[in-house]
ZAMARGU-4260 file (C-alpha; in steps of 0.2 Angstrom, whole numbers, plus 5000, padded with zeros to 4 digits):
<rodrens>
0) 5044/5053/4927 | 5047/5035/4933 | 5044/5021/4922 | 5031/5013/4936 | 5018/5027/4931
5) 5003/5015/4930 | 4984/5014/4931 | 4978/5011/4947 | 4968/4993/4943 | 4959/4982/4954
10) 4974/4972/4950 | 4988/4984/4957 | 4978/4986/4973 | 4977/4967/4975 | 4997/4966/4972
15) 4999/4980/4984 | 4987/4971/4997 | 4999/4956/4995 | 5014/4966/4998 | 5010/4973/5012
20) 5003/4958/5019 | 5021/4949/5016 | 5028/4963/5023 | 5016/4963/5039 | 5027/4945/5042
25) 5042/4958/5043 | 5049/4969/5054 | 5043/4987/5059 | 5056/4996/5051 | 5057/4984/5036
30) 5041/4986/5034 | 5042/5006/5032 | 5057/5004/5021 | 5050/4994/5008 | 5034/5001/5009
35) 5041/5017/5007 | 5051/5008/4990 | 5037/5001/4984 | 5025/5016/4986 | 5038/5027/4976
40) 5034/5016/4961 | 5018/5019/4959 | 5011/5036/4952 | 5003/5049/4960 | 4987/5045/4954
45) 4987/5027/4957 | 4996/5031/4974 | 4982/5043/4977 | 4966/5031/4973 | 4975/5014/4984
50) 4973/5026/4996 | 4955/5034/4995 | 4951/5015/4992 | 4959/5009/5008 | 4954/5021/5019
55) 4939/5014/5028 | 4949/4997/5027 | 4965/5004/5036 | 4952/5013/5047 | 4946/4996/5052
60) 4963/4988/5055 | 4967/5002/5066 | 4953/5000/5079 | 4956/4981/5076 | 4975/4984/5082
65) 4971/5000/5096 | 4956/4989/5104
</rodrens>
């Protein structure tokens, strides 16, 4: 068990929203890196709602992006 096992809050999404938009300022491969690093902190669970949460969102920013 890692010590970042944490609820998944409105909060944690906001903070992660942040990061990644920070990281959007990166490079590509940067990006992954620390996405990667920062998404290994979080718990499963919490890892698994921000996703279900975002899905529809990042499903948006995709046909925003491929258009």
């Amino acid at each position: 068990c890692s010590k970042y096992h944490v609820p998944a809050t409105p909060r944690e999404e906001l903070v992660l929203d942040t990061f990644l938009f920070w990281l959007g300022q990166t490079s590509g491969r940067d990006y992954l890196a620390k996405f990667a690093e920062y998404r290994d902190r979080l718990s499963k669970n919490a890892w698994e709602a921000y996703k279900k949460r975002n899905k529809i969102r990042l499903e948006q920013r995709r046909m925003l992006f491929s258009s």
